[in-house]
C-alpha positions as CSV (number, residue, x, y, z in Angstrom):
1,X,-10.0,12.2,-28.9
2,X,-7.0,10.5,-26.6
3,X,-4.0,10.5,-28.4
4,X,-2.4,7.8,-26.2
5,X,-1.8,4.2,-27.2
6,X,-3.5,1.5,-26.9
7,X,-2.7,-0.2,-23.2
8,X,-1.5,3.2,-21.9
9,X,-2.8,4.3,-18.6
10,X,-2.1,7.2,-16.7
11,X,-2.9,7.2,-12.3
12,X,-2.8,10.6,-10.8
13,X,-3.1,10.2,-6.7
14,X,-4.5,13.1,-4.9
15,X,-6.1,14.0,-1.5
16,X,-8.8,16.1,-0.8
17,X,-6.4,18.7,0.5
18,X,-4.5,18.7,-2.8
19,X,-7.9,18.4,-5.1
20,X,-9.0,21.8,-2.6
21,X,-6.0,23.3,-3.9
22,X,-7.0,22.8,-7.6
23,X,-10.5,24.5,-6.9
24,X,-12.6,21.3,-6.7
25,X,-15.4,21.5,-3.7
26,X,-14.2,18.2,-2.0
27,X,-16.1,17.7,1.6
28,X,-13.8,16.2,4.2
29,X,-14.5,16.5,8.5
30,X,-12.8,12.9,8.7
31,X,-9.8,10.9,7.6
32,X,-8.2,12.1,4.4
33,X,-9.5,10.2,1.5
34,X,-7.0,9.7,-1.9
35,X,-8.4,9.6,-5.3
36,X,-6.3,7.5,-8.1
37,X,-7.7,9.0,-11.5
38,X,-7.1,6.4,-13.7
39,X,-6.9,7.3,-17.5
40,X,-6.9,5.1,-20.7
41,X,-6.7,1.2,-21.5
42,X,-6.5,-0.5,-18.0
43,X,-4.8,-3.6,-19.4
44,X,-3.3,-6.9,-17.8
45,X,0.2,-4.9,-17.4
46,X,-1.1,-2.3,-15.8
47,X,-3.2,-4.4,-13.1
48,X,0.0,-5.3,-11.0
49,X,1.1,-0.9,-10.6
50,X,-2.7,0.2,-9.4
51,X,-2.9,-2.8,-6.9
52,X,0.6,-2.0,-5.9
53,X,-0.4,1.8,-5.5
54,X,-3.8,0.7,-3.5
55,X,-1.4,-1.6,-1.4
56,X,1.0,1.5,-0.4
57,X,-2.0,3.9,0.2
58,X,-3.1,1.5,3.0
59,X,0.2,0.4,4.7
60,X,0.8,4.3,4.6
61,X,-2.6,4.5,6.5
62,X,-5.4,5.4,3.7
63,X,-8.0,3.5,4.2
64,X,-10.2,5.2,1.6
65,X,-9.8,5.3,-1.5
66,X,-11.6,6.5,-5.1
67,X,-10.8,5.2,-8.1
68,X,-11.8,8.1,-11.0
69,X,-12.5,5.7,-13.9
70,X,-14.2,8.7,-15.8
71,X,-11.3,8.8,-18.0
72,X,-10.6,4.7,-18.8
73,X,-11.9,3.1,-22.1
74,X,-11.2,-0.3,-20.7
75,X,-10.6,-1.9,-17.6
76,X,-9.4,-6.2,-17.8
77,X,-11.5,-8.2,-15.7
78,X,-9.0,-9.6,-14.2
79,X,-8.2,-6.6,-12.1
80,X,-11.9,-6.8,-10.6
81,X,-11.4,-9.6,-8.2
82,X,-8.0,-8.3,-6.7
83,X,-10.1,-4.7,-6.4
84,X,-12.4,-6.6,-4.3
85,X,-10.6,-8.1,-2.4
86,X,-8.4,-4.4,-1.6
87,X,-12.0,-3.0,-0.9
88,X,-12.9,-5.9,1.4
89,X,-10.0,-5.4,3.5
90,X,-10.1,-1.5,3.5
91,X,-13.6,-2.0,5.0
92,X,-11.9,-4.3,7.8
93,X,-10.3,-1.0,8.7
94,X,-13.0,1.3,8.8
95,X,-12.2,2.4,5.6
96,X,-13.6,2.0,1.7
97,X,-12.7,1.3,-2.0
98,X,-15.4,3.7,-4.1
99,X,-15.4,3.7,-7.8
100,X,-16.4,7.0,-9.9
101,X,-17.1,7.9,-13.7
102,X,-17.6,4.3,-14.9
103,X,-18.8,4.4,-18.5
104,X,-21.1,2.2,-19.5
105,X,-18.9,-0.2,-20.9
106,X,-16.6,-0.4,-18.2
107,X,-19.8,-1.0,-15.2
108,X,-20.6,-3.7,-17.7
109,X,-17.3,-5.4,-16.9
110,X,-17.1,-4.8,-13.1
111,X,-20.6,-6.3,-13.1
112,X,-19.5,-9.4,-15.6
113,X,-16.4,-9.7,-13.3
114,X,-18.4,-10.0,-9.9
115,X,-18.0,-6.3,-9.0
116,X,-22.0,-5.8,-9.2
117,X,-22.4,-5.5,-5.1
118,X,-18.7,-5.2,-4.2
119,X,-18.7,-1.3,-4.7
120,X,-20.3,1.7,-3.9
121,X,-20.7,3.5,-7.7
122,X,-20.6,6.9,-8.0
123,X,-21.4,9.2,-11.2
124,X,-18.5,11.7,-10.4
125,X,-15.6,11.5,-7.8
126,X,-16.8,14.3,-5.7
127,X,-19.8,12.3,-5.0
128,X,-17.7,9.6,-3.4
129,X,-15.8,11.4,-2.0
130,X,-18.6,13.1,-0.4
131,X,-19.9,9.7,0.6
132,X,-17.0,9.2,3.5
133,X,-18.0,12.8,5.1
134,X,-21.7,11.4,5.1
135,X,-21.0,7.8,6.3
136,X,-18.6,9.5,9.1
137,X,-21.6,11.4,10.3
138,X,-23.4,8.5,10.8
139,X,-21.2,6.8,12.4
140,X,-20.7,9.7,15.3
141,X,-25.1,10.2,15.4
């Protein structure tokens, strides 16, 4: 049971390196990649601090990103759009947006929000993190 309030959300940002650290297998020959894990009620309030957070990761040179939603009860639509359009423009740079551990509840927003074909989906964040190392390989075969 999460004993945090309603409309609390909690983003933890970590690299591969740092996720290494922790014990997690995390494949990376390329260009660091940064998770956000993402915990809670993802609520109108809390839109503006990930999208400012995805916003620094790529004008400090991240240009792929995971967003661990494993952990989130509820995302507002009306952070799907903006998402988008960070994903778009991370692609623009040779880079990605990658969503992980959607419930089913949650895909059924992102899909209801126009997020159906925008993003890769991935079951856990490994995988999608693993999914830069593979799409770098065949970009250099």
């Amino acid at each position: 049971m999460n004993d945090q309030p309603a409309g609390h959300m909690t983003v933890n940002a970590a690299t591969a390196t740092d996720l290494e650290r922790a014990g997690q297998r995390v494949l990376e020959p390329g260009p660091k990649v940064m998770t956000m894990v993402l915990e809670g009620e993802i609520d109108r309030v809390d839109l503006p601090d990930i999208l400012g957070m995805v916003e620094r990761f790529q004008a400090g040179g991240l240009h792929r990103l995971v967003l661990d939603l494993s952990q989130v009860t509820h995302f507002d639509f009306r952070g799907v759009k903006p998402l988008i359009t960070h994903a778009e423009r991370l692609r623009s740079r040779g880079g990605d947006l990658k969503l992980a551990g959607l419930s089913p509840y949650v895909f059924a927003i992102f899909r209801s929000a126009g997020g159906n074909d925008a993003f890769d989906y991935f079951a856990r964040a490994d995988d999608a993190r693993a999914s830069f190392s593979k799409s770098t390989r065949a970009l250099l075969a």
